[in-house]
N, C-alpha and C positions, 0 to 999 in steps of 0.2 A: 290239670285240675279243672274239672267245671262243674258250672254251680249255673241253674235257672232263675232269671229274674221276671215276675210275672209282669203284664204290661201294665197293670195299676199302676204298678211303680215307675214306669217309664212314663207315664201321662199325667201322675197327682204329683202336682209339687208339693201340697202340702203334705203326703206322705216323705218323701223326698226329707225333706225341713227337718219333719219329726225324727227321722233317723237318725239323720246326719247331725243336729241340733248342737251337739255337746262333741262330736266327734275332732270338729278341727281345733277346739280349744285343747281336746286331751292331746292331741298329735303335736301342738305347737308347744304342749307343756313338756312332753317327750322331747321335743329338739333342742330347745333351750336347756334342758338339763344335760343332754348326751353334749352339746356346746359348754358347757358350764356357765350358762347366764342365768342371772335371776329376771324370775316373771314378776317381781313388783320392785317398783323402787321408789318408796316413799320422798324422797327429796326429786323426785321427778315427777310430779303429777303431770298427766297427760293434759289436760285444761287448764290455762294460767287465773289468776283472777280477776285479770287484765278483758278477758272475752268480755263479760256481759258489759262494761265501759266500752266498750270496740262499738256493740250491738246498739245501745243505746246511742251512741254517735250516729250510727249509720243510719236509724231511724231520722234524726234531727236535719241530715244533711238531704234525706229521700226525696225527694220531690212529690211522689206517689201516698209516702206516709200517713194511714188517718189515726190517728191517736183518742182510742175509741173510749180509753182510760177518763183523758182530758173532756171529752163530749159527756161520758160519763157523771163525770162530778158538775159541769157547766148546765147540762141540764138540771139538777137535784135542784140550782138555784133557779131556775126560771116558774114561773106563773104558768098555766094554763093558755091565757091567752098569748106569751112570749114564745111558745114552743108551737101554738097553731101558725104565728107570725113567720117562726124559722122553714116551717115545713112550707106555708104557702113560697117564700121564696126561695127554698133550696128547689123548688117544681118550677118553677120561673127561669134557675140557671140551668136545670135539665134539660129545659124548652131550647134555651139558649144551645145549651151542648149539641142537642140534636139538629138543628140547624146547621152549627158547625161542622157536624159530621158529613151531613148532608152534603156539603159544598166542596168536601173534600180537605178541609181543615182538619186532620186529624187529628196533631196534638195540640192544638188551641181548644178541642174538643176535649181531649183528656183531661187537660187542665180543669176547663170551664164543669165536668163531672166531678172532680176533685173538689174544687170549692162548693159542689153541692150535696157533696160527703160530710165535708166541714163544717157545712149550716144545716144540715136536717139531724131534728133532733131522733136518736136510738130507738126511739118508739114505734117510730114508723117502718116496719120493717120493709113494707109492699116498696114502699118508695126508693128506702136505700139499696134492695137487691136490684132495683131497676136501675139504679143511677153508676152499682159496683157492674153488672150485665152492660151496661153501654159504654165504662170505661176499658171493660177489657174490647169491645168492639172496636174502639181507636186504636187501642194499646196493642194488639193482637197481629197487626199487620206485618211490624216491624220486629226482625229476630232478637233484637237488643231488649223490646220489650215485651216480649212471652210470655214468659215467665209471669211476670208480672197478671200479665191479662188471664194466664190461669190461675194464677192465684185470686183472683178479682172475679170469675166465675166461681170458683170454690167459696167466697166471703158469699157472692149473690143468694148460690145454693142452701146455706148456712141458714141464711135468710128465711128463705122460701123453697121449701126439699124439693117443691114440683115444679119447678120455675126450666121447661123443657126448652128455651132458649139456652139458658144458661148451661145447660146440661151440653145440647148441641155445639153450642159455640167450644166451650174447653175438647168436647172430645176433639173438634177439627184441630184445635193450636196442639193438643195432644199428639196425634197422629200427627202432624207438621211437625212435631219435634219427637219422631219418630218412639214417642210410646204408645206403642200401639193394642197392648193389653190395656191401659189405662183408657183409650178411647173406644177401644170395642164394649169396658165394662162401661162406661158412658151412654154409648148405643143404646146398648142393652136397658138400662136403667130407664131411656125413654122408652123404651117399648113399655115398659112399664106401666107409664104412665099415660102414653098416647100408643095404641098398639097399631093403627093406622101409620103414623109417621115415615114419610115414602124416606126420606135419608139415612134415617137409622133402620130400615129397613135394609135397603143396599149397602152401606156400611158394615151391618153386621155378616151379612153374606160374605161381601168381600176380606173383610178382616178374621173371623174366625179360623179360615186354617189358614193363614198366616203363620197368626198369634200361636196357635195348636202346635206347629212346626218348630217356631221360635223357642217356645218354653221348653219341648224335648230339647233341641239341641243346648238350651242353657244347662238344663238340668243334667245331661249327658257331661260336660264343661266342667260343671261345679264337681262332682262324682270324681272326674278324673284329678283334679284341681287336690281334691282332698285326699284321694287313692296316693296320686303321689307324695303329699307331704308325709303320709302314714308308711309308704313304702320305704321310704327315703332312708330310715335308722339301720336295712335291711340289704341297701344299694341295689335297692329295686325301683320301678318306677310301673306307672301303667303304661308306660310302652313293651311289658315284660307281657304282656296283656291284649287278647283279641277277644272284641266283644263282637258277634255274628248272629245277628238275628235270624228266627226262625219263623221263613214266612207263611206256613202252615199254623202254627199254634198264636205268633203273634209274641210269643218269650223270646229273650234272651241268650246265649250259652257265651261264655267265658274261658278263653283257652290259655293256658300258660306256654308262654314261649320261655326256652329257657338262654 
C-alpha cells in the first residue's frame, strides 16, 4: 500500500492539529468500547472540588504571590495623593532591590521587588513591568525558580508588549529550560520590535533549524502515537509500516510490511 504525503504536512503543525484534531478521541472511543468500558462516568469527575481550595492555599503560602485582586480593591480606597505616596516608595524598594542585585544578593533582591509589587499601586504599569522584569532577573538564576522568573517576564510583558528586556530575558530562561520554539518565538518578537538587536539576532540563526527539526520529528511521534492506537482494534501497529522519503520531490511514500 502506498500513499504520498506532501511536505506541508511534514513541516505545518498546524495542519498536522487540524487533521488529527478529533482523530485520537474517536480511536480511544473505539478501544474503550471493543474493551467494554464506559467513556464517562458521572460519580467520577476527573476534577475534585477540593482543586480550587488546593490553589487558593498555595497562593497564600507562595512567597512570590501578588494578589492583584487585593491591590485591586486597596487602591479603589486610596486618595490621589495615597497612591502617588505608594508609587514614590514602591521606586524607593526597587532602588533598594537593585542594589541588592547588584552585590549579588539575589534573593534578598527578589524579595525586596516583591514588596515593591505589593506597594505600587496598578496604575502604574511602567513601574510594575520593571519591578516583575528585575524579579525574574534574581529569580531566573536558580532552576527551582524559573519558572517563576518566566512567569514574571510574562506579567512584565502583559504590562508593557514592547518591554524587549523582558522579552530577552524569558526567551534565555526559555531555552535554559530547553523550550526552544517558545524562545526562538521570543527572538523573533524582538526583532520586531528592535530589528538591530545583535542577540536575537544570533539566537534566531542558531535556534531556527533546531526548532524546524525538533517539530518534524514531534510531529512524525505524534502521527505514529495515533497510527497506532487506530491500528491497534486491527492488530496492527505502525511498525507494520515504512515511511521513506523521497529525496527528489521532498514527499513521503508509505510501504506496508505485512
Amino acid at each position: 500500500m502506498d500513499s504520498k504525503l506532501p511536505p506541508s504536512e511534514i513541516s505545518n503543525e498546524s495542519i498536522i492539529d487540524e487533521i488529527t484534531q478529533n482523530l485520537d478521541k474517536s480511536c480511544l472511543a473505539e478501544d474503550d468500547v471493543l474493551q467494554g468500558k464506559e467513556n464517562c462516568n458521572p460519580d467520577n469527575p476527573e476534577v475534585s472540588d477540593g482543586e480550587n481550595v488546593k490553589d487558593d492555599l498555595k497562593n497564600l503560602n507562595d512567597p512570590w504571590f501578588i494578589d492583584e485582586e487585593q491591590l485591586k480593591e486597596r487602591d479603589s480606597k486610596l486618595s490621589d495623593d495615597e497612591i502617588n505616596d505608594l508609587k514614590q516608595e514602591s521606586e524607593q524598594v526597587k532602588s533598594k532591590g537593585n542594589f541588592l542585585f547588584q552585590t549579588g544578593k539575589l534573593e534578598e533582591a527578589a524579595q525586596t521587588y516583591t514588596e515593591g509589587l505589593r506597594l505600587c499601586p496598578l496604575k502604574f504599569t511602567k513601574v510594575r513591568a520593571i519591578l516583575y522584569a528585575n524579579r525574574a532577573a534574581a529569580l531566573g538564576s536558580k532552576k527551582e525558580t524559573k519558572t517563576i522568573a518566566i512567569d514574571d517576564c510574562s506579567d512584565a510583558i502583559k504590562l508593557d508588549e514592547n518591554y524587549v528586556k523582558a522579552y530577552s530575558r524569558r526567551a534565555r530562561y526559555y531555552e535554559e529550560s530547553d523550550k526552544l520554539d517558545d524562545a526562538l518565538s521570543d527572538f523573533k518578537k524582538i526583532l520586531t520590535i528592535d530589528p538591530e538587536h545583535t542577540e536575537s539576532l544570533s539566537a534566531v540563526k542558531r535556534l531556527e533549524p533546531i526548532v524546524t527539526e525538533k517539530l518534524k520529528t514531534e510531529m512524525l511521534d505524534k502521527l505514529k502515537s495515533l497510527g497506532d492506537l487506530c491500528l491497534k482494534p486491527f492488530g496492527l501497529s505502525t511498525n507494520n509500516f515504512n515511511l521513506q522519503k523521497d529525496e527528489s520531490t521532498g514527499g513521503y511514500t508509505v510501504k506496508f510490511n505485512q
